[in-house]
C-alpha positions in Angstrom: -19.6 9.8 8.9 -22.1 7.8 7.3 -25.3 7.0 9.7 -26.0 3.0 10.8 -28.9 2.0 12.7 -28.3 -0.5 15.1 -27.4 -3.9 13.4 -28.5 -7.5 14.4 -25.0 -7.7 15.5 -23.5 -5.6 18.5 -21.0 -5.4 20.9 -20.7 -5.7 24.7 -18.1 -6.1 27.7 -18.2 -8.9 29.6 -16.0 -7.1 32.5 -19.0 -4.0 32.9 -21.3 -4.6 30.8 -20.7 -1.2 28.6 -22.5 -2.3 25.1 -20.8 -0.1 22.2 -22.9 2.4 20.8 -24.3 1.4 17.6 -23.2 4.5 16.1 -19.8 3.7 16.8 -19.7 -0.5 15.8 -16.3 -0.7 15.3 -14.0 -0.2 18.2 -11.0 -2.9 19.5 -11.7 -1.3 23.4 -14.2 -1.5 25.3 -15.8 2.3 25.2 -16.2 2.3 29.5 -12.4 0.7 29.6 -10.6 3.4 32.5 -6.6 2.9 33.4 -6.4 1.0 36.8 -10.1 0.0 36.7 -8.9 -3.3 37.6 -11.5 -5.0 35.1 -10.7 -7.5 32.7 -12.7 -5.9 29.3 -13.3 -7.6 26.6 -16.2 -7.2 24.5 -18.2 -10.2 23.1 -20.4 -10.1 19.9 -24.3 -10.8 20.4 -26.2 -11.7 16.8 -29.3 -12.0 16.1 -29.6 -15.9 15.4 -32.0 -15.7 12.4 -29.9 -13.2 11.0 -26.6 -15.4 10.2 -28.5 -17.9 8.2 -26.0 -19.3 5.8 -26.6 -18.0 2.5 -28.5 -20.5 0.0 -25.5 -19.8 -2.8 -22.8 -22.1 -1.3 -19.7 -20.1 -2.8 -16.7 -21.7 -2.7 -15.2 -18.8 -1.0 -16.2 -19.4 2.3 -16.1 -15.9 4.1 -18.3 -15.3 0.9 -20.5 -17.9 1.7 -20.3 -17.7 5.6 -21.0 -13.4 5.5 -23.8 -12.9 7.3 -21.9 -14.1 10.6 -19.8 -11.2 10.2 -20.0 -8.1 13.0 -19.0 -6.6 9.4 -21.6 -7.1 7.2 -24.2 -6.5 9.6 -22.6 -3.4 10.1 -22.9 -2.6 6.4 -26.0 -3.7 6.0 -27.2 -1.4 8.9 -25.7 1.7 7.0 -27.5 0.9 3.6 -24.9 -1.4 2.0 -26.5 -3.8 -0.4 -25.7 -7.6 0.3 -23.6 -7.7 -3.7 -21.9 -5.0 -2.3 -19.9 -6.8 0.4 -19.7 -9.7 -1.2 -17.9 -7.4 -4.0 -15.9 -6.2 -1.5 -14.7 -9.7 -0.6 -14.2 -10.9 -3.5 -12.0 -7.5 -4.5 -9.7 -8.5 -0.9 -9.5 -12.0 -2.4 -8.4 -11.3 -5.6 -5.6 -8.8 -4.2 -4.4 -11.4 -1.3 -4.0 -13.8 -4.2 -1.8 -11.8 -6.1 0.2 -11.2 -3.1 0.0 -15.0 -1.9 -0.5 -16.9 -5.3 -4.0 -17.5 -4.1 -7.0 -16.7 -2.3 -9.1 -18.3 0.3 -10.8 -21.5 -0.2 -13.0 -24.6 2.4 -10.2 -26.2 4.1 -10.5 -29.8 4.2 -11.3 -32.1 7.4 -9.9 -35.3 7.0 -9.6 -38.9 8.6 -6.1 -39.2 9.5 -5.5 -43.3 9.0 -1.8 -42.8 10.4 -3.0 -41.5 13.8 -6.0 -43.6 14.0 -3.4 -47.0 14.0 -0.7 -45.3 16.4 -3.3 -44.7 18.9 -5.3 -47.7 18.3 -8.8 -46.5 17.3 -10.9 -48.7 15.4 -14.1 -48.0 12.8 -16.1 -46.2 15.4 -13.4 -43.5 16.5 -10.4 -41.9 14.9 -8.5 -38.8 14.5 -9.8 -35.9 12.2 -7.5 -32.9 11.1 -8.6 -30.0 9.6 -5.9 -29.1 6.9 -4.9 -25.2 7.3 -1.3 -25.9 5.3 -3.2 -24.7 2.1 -4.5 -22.3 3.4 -3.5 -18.3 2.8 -0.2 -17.7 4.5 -0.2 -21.5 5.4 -2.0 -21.2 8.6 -5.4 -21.0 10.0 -4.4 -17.2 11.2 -5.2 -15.3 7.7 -8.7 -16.4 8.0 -8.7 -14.4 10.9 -7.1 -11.6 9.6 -9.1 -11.2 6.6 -11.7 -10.8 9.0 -10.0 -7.4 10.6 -9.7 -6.2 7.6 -13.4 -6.7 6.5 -14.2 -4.5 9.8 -11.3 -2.0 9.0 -12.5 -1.2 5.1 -16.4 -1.0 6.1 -15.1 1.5 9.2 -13.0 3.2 6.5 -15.9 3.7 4.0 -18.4 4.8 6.6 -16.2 7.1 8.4 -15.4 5.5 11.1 -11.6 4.2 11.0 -8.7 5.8 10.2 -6.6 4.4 7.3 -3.4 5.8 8.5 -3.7 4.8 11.8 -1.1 2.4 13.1 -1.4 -1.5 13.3 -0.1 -3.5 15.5 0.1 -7.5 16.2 1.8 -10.0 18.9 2.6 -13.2 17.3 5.2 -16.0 17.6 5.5 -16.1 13.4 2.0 -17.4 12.3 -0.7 -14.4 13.0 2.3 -12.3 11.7 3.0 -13.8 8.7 -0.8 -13.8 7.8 -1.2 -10.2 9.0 1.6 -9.3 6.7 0.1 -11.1 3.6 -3.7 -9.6 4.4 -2.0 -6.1 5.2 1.0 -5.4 2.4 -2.6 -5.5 0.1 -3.7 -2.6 1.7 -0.8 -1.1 1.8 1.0 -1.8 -1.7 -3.1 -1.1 -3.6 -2.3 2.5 -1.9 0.1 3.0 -4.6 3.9 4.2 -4.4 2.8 8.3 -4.6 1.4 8.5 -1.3 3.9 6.9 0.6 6.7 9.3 -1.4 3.9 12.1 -0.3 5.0 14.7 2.1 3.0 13.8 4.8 5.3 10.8 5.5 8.7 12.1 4.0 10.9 11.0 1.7 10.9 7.0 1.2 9.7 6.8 5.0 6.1 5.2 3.9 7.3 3.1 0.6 10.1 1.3 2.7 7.6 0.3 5.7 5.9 -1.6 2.2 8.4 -3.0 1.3 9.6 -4.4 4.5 6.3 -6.0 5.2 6.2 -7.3 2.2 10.0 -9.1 3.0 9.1 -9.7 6.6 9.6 -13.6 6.1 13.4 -12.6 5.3 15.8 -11.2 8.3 14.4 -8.0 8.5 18.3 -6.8 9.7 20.0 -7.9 6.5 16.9 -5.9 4.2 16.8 -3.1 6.3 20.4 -2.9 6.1 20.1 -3.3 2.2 17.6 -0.2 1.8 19.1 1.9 4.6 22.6 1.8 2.9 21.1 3.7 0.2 19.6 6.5 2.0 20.2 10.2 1.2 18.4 12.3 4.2 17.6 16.1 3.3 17.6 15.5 -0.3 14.4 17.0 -1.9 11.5 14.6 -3.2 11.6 16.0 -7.1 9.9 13.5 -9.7 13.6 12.3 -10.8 14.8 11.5 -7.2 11.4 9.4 -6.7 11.7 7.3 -9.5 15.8 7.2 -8.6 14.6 5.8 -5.1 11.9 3.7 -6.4 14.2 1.9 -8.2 16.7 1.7 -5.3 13.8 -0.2 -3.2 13.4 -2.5 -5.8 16.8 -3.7 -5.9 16.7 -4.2 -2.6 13.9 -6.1 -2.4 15.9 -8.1 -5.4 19.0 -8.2 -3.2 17.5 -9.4 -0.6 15.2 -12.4 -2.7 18.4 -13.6 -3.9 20.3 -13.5 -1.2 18.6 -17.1 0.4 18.4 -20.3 -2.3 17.4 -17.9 -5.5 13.6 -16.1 -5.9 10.9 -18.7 -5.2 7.3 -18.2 -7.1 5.8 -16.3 -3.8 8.6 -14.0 -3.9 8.8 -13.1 -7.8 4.7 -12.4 -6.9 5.5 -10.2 -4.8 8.5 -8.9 -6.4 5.9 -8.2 -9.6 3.4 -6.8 -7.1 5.9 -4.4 -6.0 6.8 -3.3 -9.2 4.0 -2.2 -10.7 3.0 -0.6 -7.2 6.0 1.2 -7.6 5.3 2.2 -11.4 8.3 0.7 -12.7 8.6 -0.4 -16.1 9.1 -4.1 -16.6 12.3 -3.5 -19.3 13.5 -1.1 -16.3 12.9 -4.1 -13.6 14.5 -6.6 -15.8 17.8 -4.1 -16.3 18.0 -4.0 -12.2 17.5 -7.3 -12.2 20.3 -8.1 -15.3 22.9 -5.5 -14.2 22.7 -6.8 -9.9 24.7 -9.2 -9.6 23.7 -12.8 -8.8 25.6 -12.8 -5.2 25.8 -9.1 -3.7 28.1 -8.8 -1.5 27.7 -11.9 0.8 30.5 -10.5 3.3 28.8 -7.7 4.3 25.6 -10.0 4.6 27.0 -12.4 6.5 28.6 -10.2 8.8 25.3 -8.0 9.5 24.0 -11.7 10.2 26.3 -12.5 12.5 25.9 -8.9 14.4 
């Protein structure tokens, strides 16, 4: 675990005033937190005002350009991290969310909304101002929020101080799903198809979790279904039945594009990111893709939709 000295940003509880130790910066609980305690903890960020100063570059990324408000980069900078080196670590997230996404983070606009402003009768000196988070990653204001998490989660992981197997979890009516998706199937596609065909998770157990994040906009019954069908349990993980399998979770993920109005431009993205995550040749993709057929089996769909 690599050492930090204590940041200009830290952590505190509100509900009993525990302040996280600065050894340990990263931590979703508040360190004091007891079952049946009957106190509401949650811990509240303290900076150092001078300290989040926005950076005189003005990048058009704007968690780039905004970084030193992060807990994250304080965090970083604490342990010995360079200031290029988190920005390169942004900028390597951004890239990757854009290949999953189509594109990365950019300033939102905030806008003067002329419709609003005559329906509710404001004239020069008022109006209505939106800020515009429909362009935004995942088409919400949630990813920026998310990529936030996962700023924390990969300093933690680098200074020994997160586990990167450790399970996630989100509650969400679609949005902060959707974008936790989008910011997570990065993390967990970039970790490449051999460790999730390793032992430690068995079988296809890891690689199929992937891919169903990375089809979670799509009923998760009908692609589950689709993947599931295929299943062989107690068959041993030799190099011929991993690619064999590999290539079954791609035609599912196929199957399961098609099976809506055809593969839209975020889905054959994804479809590509999968692919070469999963090490299969693009003259082997196209022949799953030439020899499925264009409507598979839309009884059996339709009646797992109707289940």
């Amino acid at each position: 675990m690599t050492a930090v000295s204590a940041p200009a940003s830290s952590l505190a509880c509100t509900g009993c005033g525990a302040v996280v130790p600065a050894e340990r910066p990263f931590t979703l609980r508040c360190p004091a937190a007891r079952s049946g305690d009957d106190i509401d903890h949650v811990l509240r960020r303290s900076i150092t005002p001078a300290a989040m100063e926005r950076q005189p570059d003005a990048h058009a990324n704007p968690f780039v350009r905004y970084r030193t408000r992060f807990h994250a980069y304080h965090v970083a900078r604490s342990a010995g991290w360079s200031d290029g080196r988190f920005v390169d670590l942004i900028l390597e997230l951004d890239a990757a969310i854009a290949q999953v996404d189509g594109h990365g983070f950019e300033t939102t606009p905030l806008v003067r909304s002329a419709g609003l402003d005559a329906a509710l009768g404001f004239g020069p000196g008022g109006g209505v101002w939106v800020k515009d988070e429909t362009g935004n990653v995942s088409g919400s204001h949630k990813a920026r929020h998310l990529m936030g998490v996962m700023l924390a989660l990969r300093v933690a992981e680098v200074l020994g101080q997160a586990d990167p197997r450790a399970p996630l979890a989100i509650a969400s009516c679609g949005n902060a799903a959707l974008a936790a998706a989008v910011v997570a199937i990065v993390y967990l596609v970039s970790e490449g198809a051999e460790r999730f065909l390793s032992s430690e998770l068995g079988n296809l157990a890891g690689l199929l979790a992937a891919a169903l994040v990375v089809f979670f906009l799509a009923p998760l019954q009908r692609f589950s279904e689709h993947v599931a069908s295929a299943a062989m349990p107690g068959t041993q993980n030799t190099p011929e039945y991993a690619a064999f399998r590999k290539l079954q979770v791609y035609e599912a993920a196929v199957a399961e594009a098609r099976s809506g109005d055809g593969i839209s431009q975020k889905e054959r993205l994804l479809l590509n990111r999968l692919r070469d995550s999963l090490g299969i040749s693009v003259a082997d993709a196209e022949t799953v893709e030439r020899e499925l057929p264009a409507t598979r089996d839309n009884t059996a769909i339709q009646s797992a939709n109707n289940r």
